[in-house]
N, C-alpha and C positions, 0 to 999 in steps of 0.2 A: 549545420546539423539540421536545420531547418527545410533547407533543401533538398538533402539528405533523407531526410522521413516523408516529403513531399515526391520524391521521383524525378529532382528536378535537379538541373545543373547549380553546381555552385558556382555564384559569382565572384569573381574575383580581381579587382583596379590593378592592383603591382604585383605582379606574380616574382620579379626579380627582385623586391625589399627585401631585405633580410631584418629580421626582426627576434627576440629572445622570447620561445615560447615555454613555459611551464604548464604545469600542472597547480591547481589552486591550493592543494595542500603542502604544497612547497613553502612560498611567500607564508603560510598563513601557520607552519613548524617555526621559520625565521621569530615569527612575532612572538609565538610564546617561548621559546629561548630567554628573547630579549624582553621580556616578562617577567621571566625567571631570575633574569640579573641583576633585573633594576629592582627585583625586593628585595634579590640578596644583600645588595648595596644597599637600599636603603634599612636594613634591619640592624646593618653596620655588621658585617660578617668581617673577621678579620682576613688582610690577605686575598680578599678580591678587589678586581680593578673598576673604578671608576666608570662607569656604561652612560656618558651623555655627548652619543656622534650618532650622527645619522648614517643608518643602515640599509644597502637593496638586497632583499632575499630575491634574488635571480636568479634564471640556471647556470651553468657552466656556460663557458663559450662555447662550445659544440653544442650545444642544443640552438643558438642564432643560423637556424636556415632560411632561407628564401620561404617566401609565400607558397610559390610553385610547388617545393619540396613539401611543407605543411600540408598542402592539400594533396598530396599525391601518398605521403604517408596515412593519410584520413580514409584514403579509397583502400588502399590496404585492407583496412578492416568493417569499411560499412561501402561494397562496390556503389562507382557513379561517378559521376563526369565531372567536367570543370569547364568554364568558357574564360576567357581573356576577355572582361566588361572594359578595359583601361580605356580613358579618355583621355587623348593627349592632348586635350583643352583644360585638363582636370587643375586646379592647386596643385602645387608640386608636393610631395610629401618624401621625406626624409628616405633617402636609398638602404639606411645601416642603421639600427638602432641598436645599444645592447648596455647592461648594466654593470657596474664595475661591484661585484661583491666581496672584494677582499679585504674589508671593513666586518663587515660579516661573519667571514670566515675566518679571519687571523686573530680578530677580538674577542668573538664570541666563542668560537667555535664550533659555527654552524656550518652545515654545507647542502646543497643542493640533494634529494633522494633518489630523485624520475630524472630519465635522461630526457629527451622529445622525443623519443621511442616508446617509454612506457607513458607517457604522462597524455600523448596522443593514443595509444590504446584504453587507457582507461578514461580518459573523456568520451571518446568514440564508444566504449561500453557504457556509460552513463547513461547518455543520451538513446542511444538506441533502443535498451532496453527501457529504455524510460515512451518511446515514440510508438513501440509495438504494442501496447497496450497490457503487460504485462504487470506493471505496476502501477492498478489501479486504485489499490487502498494506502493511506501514508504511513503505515507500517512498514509498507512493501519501499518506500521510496528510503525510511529509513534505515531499513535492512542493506539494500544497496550501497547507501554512505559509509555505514559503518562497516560492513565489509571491506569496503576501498580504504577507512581509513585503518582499517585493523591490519590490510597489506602494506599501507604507504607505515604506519609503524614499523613494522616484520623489516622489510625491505633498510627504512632508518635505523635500525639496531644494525644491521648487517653488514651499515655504510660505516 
């Protein structure tokens, strides 16, 4: 994004990693779920299950695109370019990463809201309007969030 507000290409090492991208309000719905469980549990609510496993609030498998894809859905919505920085002297780094949520989802009853579709539009809206100088007071910054998080609600009730 950085590049991005600069006029500058984005760098980018692995264009073909495939990696699991979200949105931060994703993982961070997962936690208070699992907030919610473990005081229902400990309040001793009758009839709920037991909440002590560990849990990945990640997207769905289809949100695990290539790097390449990431940044070419990013130009979508803030135009600019991209260069191949890869060094093939580099460390190696993992080709496939992704999180297994259905611990998550099947205990909790959580699930992912933003696909990498929306989760990439509205990071790309953060940023941007945050880089334009448009939000220069933190009223304005907060107005922003809670917009975003008031749709990442709208959108969760609808999931």
């Amino acid at each position: 994004m950085r590049a991005l507000a600069q006029d500058q290409p984005i760098a980018v090492r692995n264009p073909k990693a495939t990696r699991p991208w979200q949105h931060v309000l994703d993982p961070l719905s997962g936690y208070l779920v699992l907030a919610e469980k473990v005081y229902d549990a400990l309040t001793d609510r009758p009839k709920l299950p037991r909440v002590a496993a560990a849990y990945n609030f990640g997207p769905w498998p289809t949100s695990n695109i290539a790097v390449a894809a990431l940044v070419e859905e990013i130009l979508r919505h803030w135009p600019g370019r991209w260069e191949d920085r890869g060094d093939p002297r580099a460390v190696h780094e993992a080709n496939l990463l992704g999180l297994a949520i259905e611990n998550a989802v099947n205990e909790l009853g959580w699930q992912p809201t933003w696909d990498v579709g929306a989760s990439v539009r509205h990071t790309v809206d953060w940023y941007r309007r945050s880089s334009e100088g448009g939000l220069t007071q933190p009223a304005a910054f907060q107005a922003l969030c809670q917009s975003q998080i008031a749709e990442f609600q709208t959108d969760s009730h609808r999931a």
